[in-house]
Backbone as JSON, one array per atom type, in Angstrom:
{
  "sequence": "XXXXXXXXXXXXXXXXXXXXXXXXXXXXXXXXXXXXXXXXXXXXXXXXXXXXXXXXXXXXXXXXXXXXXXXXXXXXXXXXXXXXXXXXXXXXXXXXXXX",
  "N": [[0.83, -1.19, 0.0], [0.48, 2.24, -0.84], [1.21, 5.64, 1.03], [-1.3, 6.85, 1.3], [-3.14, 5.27, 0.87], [-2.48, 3.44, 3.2], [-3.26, 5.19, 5.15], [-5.64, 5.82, 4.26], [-6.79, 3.1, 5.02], [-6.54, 3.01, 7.74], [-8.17, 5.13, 8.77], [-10.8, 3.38, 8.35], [-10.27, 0.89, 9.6], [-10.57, 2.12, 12.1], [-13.15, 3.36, 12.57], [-14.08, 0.65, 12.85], [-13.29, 0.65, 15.25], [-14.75, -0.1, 17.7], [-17.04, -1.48, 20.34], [-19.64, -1.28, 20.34], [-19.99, -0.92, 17.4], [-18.83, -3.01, 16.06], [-20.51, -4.67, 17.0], [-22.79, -3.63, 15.6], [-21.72, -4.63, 12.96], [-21.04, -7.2, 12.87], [-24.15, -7.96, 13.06], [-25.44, -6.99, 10.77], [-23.95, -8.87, 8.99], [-25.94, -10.58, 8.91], [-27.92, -9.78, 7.39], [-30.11, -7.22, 6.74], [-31.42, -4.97, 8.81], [-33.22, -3.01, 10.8], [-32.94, 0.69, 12.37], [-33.74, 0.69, 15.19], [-34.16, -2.5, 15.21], [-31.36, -3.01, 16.04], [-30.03, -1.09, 17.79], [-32.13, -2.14, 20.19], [-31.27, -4.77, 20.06], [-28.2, -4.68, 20.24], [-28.37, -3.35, 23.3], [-27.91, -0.39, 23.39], [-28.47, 2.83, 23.34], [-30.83, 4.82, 21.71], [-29.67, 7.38, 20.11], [-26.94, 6.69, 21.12], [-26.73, 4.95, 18.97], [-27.12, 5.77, 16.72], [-25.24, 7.85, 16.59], [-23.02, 5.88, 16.01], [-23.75, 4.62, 14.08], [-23.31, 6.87, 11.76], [-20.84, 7.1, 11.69], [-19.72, 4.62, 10.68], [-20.77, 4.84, 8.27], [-20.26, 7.06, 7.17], [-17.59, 5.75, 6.39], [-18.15, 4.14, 4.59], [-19.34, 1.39, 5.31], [-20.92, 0.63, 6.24], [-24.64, 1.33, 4.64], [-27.63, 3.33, 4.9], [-31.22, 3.05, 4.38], [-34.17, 4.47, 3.79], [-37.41, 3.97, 4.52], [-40.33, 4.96, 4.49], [-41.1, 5.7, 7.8], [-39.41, 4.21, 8.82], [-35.68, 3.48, 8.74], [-33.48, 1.54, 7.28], [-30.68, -0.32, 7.76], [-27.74, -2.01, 5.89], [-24.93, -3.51, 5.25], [-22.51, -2.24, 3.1], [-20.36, -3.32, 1.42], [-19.97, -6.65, 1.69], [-17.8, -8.41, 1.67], [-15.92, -7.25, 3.33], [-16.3, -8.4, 5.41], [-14.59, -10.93, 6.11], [-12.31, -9.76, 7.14], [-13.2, -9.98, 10.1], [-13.14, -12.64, 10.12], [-10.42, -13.04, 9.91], [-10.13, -11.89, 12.31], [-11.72, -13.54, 14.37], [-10.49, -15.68, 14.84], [-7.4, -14.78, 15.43], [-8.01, -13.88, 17.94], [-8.67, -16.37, 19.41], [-7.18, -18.25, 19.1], [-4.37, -16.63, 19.82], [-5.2, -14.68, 21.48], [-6.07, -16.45, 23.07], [-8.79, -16.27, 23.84], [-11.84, -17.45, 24.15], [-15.21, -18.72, 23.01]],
  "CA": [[0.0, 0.0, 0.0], [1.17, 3.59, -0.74], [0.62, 5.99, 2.0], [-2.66, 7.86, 1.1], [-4.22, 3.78, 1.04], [-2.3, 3.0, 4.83], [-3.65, 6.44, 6.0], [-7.16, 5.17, 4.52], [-7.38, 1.88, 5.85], [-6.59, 3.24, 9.42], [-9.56, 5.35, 8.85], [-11.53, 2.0, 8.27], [-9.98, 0.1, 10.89], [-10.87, 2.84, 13.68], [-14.39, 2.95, 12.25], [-14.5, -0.57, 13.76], [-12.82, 0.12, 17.3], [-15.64, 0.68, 19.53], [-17.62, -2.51, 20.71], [-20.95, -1.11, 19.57], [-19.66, -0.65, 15.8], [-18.43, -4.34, 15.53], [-21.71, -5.24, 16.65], [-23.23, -3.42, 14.26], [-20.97, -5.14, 11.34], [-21.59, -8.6, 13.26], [-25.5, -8.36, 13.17], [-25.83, -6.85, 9.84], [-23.81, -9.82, 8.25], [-27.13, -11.64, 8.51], [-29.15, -9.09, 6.47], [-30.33, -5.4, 6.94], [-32.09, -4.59, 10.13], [-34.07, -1.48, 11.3], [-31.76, 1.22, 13.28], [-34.27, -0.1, 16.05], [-33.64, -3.64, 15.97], [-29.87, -2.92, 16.32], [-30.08, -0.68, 19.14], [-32.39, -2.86, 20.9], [-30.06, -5.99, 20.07], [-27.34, -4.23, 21.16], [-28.78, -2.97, 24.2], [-27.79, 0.88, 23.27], [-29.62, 4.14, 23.24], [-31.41, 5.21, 20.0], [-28.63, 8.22, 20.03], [-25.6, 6.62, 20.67], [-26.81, 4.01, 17.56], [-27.12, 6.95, 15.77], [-23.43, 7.88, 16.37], [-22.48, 4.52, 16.05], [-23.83, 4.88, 12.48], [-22.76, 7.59, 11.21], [-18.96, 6.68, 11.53], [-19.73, 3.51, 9.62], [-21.08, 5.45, 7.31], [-18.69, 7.9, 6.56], [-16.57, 5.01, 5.9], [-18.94, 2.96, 3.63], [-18.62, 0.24, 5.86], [-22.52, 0.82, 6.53], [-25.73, 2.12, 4.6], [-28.9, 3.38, 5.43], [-32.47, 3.26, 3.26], [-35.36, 5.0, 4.69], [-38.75, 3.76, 4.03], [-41.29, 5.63, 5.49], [-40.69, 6.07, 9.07], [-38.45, 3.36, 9.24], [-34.9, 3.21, 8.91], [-32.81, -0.01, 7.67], [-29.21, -0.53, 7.76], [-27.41, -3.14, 5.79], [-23.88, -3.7, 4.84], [-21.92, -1.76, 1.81], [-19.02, -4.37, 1.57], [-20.03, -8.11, 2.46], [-16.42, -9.19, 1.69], [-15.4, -6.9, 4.31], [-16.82, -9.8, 6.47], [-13.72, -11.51, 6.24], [-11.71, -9.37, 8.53], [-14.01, -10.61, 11.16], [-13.04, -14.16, 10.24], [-9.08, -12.99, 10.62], [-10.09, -11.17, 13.93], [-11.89, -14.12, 15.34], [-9.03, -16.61, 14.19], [-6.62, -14.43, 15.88], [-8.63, -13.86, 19.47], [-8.89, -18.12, 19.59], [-5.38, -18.74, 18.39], [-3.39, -16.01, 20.1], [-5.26, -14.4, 22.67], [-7.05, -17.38, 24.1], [-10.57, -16.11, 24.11], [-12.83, -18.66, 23.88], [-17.01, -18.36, 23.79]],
  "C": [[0.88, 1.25, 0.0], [0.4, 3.97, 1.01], [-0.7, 6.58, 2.43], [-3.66, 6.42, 1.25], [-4.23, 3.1, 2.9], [-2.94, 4.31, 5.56], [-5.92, 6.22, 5.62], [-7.94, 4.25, 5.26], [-7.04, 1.91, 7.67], [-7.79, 3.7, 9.56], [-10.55, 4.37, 9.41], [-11.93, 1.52, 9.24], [-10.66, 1.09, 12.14], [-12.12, 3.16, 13.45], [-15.09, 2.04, 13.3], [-14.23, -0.77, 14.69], [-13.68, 0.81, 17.85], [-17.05, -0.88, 19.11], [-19.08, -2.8, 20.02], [-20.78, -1.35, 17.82], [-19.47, -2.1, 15.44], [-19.47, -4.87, 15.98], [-22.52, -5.56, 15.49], [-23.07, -4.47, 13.02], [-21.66, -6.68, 11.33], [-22.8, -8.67, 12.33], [-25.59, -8.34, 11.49], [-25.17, -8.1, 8.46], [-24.82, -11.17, 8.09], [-28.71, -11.17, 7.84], [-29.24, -7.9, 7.64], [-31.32, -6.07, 7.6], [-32.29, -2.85, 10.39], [-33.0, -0.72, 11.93], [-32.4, 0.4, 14.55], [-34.31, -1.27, 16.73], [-32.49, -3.79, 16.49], [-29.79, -2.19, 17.53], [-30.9, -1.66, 20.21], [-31.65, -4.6, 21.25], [-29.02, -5.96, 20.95], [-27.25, -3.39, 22.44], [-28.2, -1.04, 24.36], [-29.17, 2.07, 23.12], [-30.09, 4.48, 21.71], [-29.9, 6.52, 19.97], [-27.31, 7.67, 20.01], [-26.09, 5.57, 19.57], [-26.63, 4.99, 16.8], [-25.4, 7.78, 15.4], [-22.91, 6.7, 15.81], [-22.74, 4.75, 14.32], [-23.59, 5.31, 11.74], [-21.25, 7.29, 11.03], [-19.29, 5.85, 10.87], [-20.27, 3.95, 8.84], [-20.72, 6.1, 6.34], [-17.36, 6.72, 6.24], [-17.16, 4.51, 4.91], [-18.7, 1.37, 3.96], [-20.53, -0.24, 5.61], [-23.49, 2.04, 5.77], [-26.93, 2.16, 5.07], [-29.93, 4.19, 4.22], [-33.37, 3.63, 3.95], [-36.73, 4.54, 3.58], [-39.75, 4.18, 4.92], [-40.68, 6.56, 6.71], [-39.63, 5.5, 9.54], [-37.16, 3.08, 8.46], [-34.17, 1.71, 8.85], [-31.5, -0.03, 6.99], [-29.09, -1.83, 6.83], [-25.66, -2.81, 5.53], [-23.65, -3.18, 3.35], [-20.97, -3.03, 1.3], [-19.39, -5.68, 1.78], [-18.37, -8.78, 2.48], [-15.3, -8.7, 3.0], [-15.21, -7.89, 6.1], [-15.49, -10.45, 7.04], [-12.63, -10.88, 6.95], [-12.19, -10.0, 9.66], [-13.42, -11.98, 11.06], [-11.69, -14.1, 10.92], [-9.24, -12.94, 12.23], [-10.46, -12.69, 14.62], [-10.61, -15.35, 15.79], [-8.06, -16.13, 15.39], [-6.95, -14.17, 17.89], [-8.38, -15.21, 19.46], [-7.3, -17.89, 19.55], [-4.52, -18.48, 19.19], [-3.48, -15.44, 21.48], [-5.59, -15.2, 23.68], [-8.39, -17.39, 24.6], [-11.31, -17.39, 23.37], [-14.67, -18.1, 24.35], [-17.12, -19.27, 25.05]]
}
């Protein structure tokens, strides 16, 4: 990677550091969900989801379609998925986390 691509994909990456956000990514790898069901999933406030969203947003990690009244998130990226597979790989493997 040049530097203007390693200065992007930090972007990215810090997108996904905050607990709520990798929820997010989690859930929505099983199809688009309401902002609603995701906050209530993830036991957060309608506001901080709303933060939470916007940063994945501004990355294109995460979009959002409005129908009506209602609000539904899905995934920009599905291949992005596969970080998640590294990450979990690497928690098991290295750190020793186990479910």
């Amino acid at each position: 990677m040049v530097k203007e691509e390693r200065d992007a994909a930090a972007e990215v990456l810090k997108a996904l550091a905050h607990p709520v956000r990798l929820g997010v990514v989690e859930i929505l790898a099983n199809g688009e969900r309401t902002v609603t069901q995701l906050y209530e999933e993830l036991g957060c406030s309608q506001s901080m989801m709303s933060q939470q969203l916007k940063i994945l947003c501004q990355q294109k990690l995460v979009e959002i379609r409005k129908d009506g009244t209602q609000k539904y998130c899905s995934l920009c990226n599905r291949d992005f998925l596969k970080v998640f597979t590294c990450m979990h790989k690497h928690l098991r493997q290295f750190l020793n986390l186990h479910d």
